[in-house]
N, C-alpha and C positions, 0 to 999 in steps of 0.2 A: 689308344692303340692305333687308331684309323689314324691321329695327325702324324704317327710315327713312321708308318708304313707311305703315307703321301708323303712327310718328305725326304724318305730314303728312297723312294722313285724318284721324286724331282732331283735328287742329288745325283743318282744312276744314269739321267737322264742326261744331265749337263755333262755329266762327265763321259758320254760318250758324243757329244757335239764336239766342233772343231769351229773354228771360227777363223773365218777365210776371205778374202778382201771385199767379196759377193755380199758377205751375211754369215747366219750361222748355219749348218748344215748337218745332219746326225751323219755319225762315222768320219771315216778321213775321206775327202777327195780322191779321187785317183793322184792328180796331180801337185796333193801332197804328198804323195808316199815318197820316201829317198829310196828306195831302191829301184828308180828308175832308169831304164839302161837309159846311157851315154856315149855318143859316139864324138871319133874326130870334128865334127861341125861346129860340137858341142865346145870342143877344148877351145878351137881356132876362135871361136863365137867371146872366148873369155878371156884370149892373147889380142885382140883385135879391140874388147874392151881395153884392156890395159895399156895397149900403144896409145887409144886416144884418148884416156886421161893421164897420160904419160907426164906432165905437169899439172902446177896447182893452179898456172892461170888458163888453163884448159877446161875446170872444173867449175863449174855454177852451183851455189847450193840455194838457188831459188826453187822454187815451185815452179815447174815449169810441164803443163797439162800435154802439149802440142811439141814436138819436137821439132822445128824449121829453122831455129837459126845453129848454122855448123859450129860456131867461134863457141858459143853457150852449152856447155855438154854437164847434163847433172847424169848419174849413174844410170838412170834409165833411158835416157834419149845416147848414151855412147854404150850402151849393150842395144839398144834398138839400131843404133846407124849399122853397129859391129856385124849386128844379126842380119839387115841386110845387104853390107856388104859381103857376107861372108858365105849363105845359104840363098840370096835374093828374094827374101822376107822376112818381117817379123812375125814371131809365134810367140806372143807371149805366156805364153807356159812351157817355154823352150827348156829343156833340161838344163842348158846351161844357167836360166835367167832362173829357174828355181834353187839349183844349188846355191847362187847368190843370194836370194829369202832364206834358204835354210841357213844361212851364215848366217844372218841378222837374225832369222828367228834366236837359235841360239849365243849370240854373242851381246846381242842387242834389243832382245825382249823390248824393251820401257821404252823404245825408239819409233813406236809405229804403233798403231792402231788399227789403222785399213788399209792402206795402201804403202806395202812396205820397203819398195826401192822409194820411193818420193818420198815418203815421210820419215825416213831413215836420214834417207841425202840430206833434206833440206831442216834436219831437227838443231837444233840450238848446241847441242853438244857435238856433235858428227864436226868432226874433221877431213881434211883430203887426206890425212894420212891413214883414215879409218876406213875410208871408201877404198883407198889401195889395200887397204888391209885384206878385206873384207871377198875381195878381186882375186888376189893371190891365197886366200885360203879355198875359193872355188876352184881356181885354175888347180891347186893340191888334188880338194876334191876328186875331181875328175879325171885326172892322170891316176889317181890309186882307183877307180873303178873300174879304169880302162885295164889298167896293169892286172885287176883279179878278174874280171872277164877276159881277159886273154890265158889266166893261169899263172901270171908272173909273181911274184911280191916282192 
C-alpha cells in the first residue's frame, strides 16, 4: 500500500512541474502562462521579425549562440535584432518572443528540448517555411488579444 501511495505522489508531483529552458520547476512560471497581456510593441516586435526574414536566403538555420553577424538571421537573433529595433532592447521573455514558443510548443513539441527558438530553428526537419509559419501564427496571436482586450472580436 505505501509503494502505491509513493508513486501516485511521485506522479502528482511530475505532473504539476513544467519544464522550462532553466530546468524543471513546480507549477507554471509566470512567463509561461498565455494569458499574458500584449501590447502594440509586442505586435510590431513580430512584423519587424517577419520583414527580416522576409526571405529564405535571409535565414540561417545554424546554431547560432551570439547574434553579430546581420546577413546570418536564425529565428532568434531576427526577433532579437526586431526587439531591439523596435522597443530598444531585448527582453527575452518578451510576450511577443513567447507567443512564438507557445507556437512551437504546440505545433512542434519533438522539435526542442531546452532551448526552444534555436533548437526548433536549427532541427533537421524545420523548414523556412515553418519558421514563417510559426511568425504569422503569433503575429494572429496577438492581433486576437489585442482585438478582446480592447472588446472587439
Amino acid at each position: 500500500m505505501m509503494k502505491v501511495i509513493t508513486i501516485l505522489m511521485a506522479v502528482l508531483f511530475l505532473a504539476s512541474c513544467y519544464q522550462t529552458e532553466t530546468g524543471l520547476v513546480i507549477g507554471v512560471p509566470d512567463y509561461e502562462k498565455r494569458n499574458v497581456e500584449v501590447t502594440q510593441v509586442d505586435l510590431d516586435i513580430l512584423l519587424s521579425t517577419d520583414t527580416l526574414l522576409k526571405e529564405k536566403s535571409s535565414w540561417s538555420k545554424e546554431v547560432i549562440r551570439v547574434c553579430k553577424d546581420p546577413a546570418r538571421l536564425t529565428l532568434l537573433c531576427a526577433m532579437e535584432r526586431a526587439s531591439i529595433e523596435v522597443n530598444g532592447q531585448y527582453i527575452h521573455r518578451q510576450p511577443a518572443l513567447q507567443e512564438v514558443r507557445f507556437i512551437i510548443d504546440d505545433n512542434y513539441p519533438n522539435r526542442w528540448k531546452v532551448h526552444r527558438l534555436e533548437e526548433f530553428n536549427s532541427h533537421p526537419e524545420t523548414t523556412f517555411e515553418d519558421v514563417k509559419s510559426v511568425v504569422a501564427k503569433a503575429i494572429a496571436n496577438v492581433q486576437d488579444k489585442m482585438r478582446m482586450a480592447h472588446g472587439k472580436r
